[in-house]
N, C-alpha and C positions, 0 to 999 in steps of 0.2 A: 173698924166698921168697913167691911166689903162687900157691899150689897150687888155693885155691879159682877164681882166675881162667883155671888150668891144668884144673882139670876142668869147668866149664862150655864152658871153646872146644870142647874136646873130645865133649861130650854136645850142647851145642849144632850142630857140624858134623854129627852123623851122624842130627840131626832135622832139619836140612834139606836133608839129602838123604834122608831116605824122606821128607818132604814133597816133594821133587819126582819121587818113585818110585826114586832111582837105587838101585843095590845096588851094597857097599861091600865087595870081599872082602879077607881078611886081612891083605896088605899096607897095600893102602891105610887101614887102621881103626890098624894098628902105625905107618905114617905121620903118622897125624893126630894119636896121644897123642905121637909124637914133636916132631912143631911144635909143639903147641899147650905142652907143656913147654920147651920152646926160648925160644917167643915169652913164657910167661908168666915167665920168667927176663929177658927182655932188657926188659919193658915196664916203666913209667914207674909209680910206684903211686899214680895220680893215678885220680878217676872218669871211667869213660866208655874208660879205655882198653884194656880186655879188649875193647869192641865193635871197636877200630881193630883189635887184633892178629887176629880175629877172622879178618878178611877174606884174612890172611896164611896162616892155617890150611885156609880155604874153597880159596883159590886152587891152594894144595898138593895140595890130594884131587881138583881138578876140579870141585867143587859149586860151582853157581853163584853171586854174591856176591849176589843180589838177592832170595835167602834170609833176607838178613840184615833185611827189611822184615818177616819172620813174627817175630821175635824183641824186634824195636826196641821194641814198645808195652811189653812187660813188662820189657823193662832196667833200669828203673831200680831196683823192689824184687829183683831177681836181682842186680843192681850190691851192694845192702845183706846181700843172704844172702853173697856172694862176700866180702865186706869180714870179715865175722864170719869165715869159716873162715882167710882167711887171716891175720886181726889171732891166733886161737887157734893157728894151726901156728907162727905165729910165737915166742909166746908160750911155746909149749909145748919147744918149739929151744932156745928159751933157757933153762929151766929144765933142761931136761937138759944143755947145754954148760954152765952155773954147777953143777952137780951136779957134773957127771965131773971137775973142775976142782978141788975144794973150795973155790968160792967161794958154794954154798947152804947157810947154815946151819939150823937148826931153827927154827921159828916159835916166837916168846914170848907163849905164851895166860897172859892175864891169868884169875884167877877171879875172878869177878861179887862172891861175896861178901867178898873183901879190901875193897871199899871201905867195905862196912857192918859191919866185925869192930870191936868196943869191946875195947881192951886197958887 
């Protein structure tokens, strides 16, 4: 589940395409959350590889792939924002599938002063 690497292909294809002036009417924009969810289901959850699937999503809407040279320099701290939402949707999956389940129980909060109580 890479939802964060599913909405940057997504926001990333249709900034470069108005970086290269194109206009993107509504199919093609329903196209491109389409791939770019497709591709961020089939890719690999290795770094660098939302930039590879990337080019999957460009080629599908027609925007040119040499787009992908406006984005490149800043990949890598967008690589790190993309990591966090997806490590949290993940995260978050799972905590509701152990819920619905009854496999999450109640957290056991300790109080602070149990340790310092003289009996």
């Amino acid at each position: 589940n890479m939802d964060g690497t599913s909405l940057y292909q997504a926001v990333a294809a249709v900034f470069i395409a108005q970086a290269f002036g194109m206009h993107l009417d509504f199919a093609t924009q329903l196209g491109i959350i389409a791939t770019a969810t497709l591709a961020s289901i089939g890719s690999a959850a290795v770094p660098g590889a939302g930039m590879v699937m990337l080019v999957i999503v460009l080629a599908q809407a027609g925007i040119p792939e040499a787009g992908l040279a406006l984005i490149f320099a800043v990949d890598r701290p967008l690589d790190m924002c993309r990591t966090t939402v997806n490590v949290t949707g993940d995260a978050t999956v799972s905590m509701l599938v152990a819920k619905s389940v009854g496999k999450l129980g109640t957290p056991k909060v300790k109080d602070w002063d149990d340790n310092y109580s003289k009996k």
